[in-house]
Legacy VTK file of the C-alpha trace (Angstrom):
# vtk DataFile Version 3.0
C-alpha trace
ASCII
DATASET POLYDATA
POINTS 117 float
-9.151 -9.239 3.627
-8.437 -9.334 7.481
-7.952 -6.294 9.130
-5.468 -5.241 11.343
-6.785 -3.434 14.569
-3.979 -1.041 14.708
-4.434 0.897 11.840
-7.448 2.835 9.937
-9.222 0.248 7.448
-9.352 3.214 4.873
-5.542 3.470 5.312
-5.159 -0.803 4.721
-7.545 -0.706 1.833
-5.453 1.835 0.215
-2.043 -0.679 0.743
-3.900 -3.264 -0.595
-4.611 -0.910 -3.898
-0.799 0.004 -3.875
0.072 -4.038 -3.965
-2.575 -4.486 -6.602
-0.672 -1.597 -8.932
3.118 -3.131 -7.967
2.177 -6.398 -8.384
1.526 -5.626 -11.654
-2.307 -6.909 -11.550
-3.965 -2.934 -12.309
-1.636 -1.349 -14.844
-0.959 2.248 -15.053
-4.373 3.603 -17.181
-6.767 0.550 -16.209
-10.009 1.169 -14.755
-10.286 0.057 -11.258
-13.315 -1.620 -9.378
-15.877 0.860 -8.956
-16.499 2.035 -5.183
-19.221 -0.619 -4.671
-17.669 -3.665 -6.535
-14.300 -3.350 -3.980
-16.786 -2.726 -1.003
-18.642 -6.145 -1.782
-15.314 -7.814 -2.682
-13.521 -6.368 0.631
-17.359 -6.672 2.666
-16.729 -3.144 3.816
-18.824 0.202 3.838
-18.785 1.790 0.333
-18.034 5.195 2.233
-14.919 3.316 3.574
-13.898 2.796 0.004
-14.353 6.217 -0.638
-12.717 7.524 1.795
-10.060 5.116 0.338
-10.031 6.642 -3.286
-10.402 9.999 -1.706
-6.665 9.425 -0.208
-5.237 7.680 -3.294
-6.696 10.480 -5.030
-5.055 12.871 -3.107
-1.477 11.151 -3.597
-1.886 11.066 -7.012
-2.294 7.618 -7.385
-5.758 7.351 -9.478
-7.441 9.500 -10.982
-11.350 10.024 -11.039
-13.016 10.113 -14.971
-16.259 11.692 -14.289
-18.974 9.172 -15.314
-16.613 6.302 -16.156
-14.875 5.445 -13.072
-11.646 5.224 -11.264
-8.141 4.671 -12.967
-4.837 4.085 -12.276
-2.586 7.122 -12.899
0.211 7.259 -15.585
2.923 7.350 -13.048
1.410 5.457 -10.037
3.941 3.026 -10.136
6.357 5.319 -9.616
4.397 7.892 -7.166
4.065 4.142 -4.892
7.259 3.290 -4.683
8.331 6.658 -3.564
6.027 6.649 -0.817
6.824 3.362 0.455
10.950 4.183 0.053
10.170 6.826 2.588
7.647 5.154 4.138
10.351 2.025 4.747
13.423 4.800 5.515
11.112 6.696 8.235
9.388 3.700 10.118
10.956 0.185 8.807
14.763 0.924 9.295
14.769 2.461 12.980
12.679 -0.053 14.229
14.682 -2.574 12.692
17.982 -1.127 14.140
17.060 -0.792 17.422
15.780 -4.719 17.108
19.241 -5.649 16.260
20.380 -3.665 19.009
18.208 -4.845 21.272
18.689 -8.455 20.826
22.356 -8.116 20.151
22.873 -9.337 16.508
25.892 -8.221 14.628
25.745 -7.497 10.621
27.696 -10.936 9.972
25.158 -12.614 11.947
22.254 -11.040 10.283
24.199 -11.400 7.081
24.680 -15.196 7.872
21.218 -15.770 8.772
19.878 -14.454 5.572
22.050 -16.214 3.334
21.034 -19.234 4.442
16.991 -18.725 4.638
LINES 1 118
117 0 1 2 3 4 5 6 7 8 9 10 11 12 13 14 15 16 17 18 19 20 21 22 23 24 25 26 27 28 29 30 31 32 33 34 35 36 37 38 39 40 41 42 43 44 45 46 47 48 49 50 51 52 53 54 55 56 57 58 59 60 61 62 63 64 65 66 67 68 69 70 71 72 73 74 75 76 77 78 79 80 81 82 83 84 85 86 87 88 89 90 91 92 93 94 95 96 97 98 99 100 101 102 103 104 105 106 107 108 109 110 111 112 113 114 115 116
């Protein structure tokens, strides 16, 4: 996984869990890699991971079994795609409006442009 500079690792390892759940790959109710089988796979400090599952944890996302791991939460799916709607609403859009603005592209343009990509 390469890291991007601008943002906490913790935070990126938890996206990559979110595109691991929407991409269908860990299903609401499967066990997840344990906190030292993601750090090897990622190469990153097992307290990084846990800080990780901590967060995840905290947005209701997985859920901790004592003694038999990490799982993915009935309603993940769900819980994810709310916080990336608002997520995409509060960062995505007004950067990408004031883009448009700022290079001076009209909605038919923009419109054109992705009809033919």
């Amino acid at each position: 996984m390469n890291f991007n500079d601008n943002k906490a690792i913790y935070l990126q390892i938890a996206e990559w869990v979110f595109e691991q759940i929407l991409n269908g790959k860990w299903k609401e109710g499967d066990r997840i890699m344990s906190v030292r089988e993601l750090g090897t796979l990622l190469v990153v400090n097992p307290n990084t991971i846990l800080r990780s599952y901590d967060q995840l944890q905290k947005m209701e996302v997985i859920v901790n079994r004592r003694g038999v791991g990490y799982f993915v939460a009935p309603d993940a799916t769900d819980k994810i795609i709310s916080y990336r709607r608002k997520q995409f609403v509060e960062k995505d859009v007004p950067a990408f409006f004031k883009t448009m603005k700022l290079v001076r592209m009209s909605w038919e343009e923009l419109e054109g442009l992705y009809k033919k990509s």
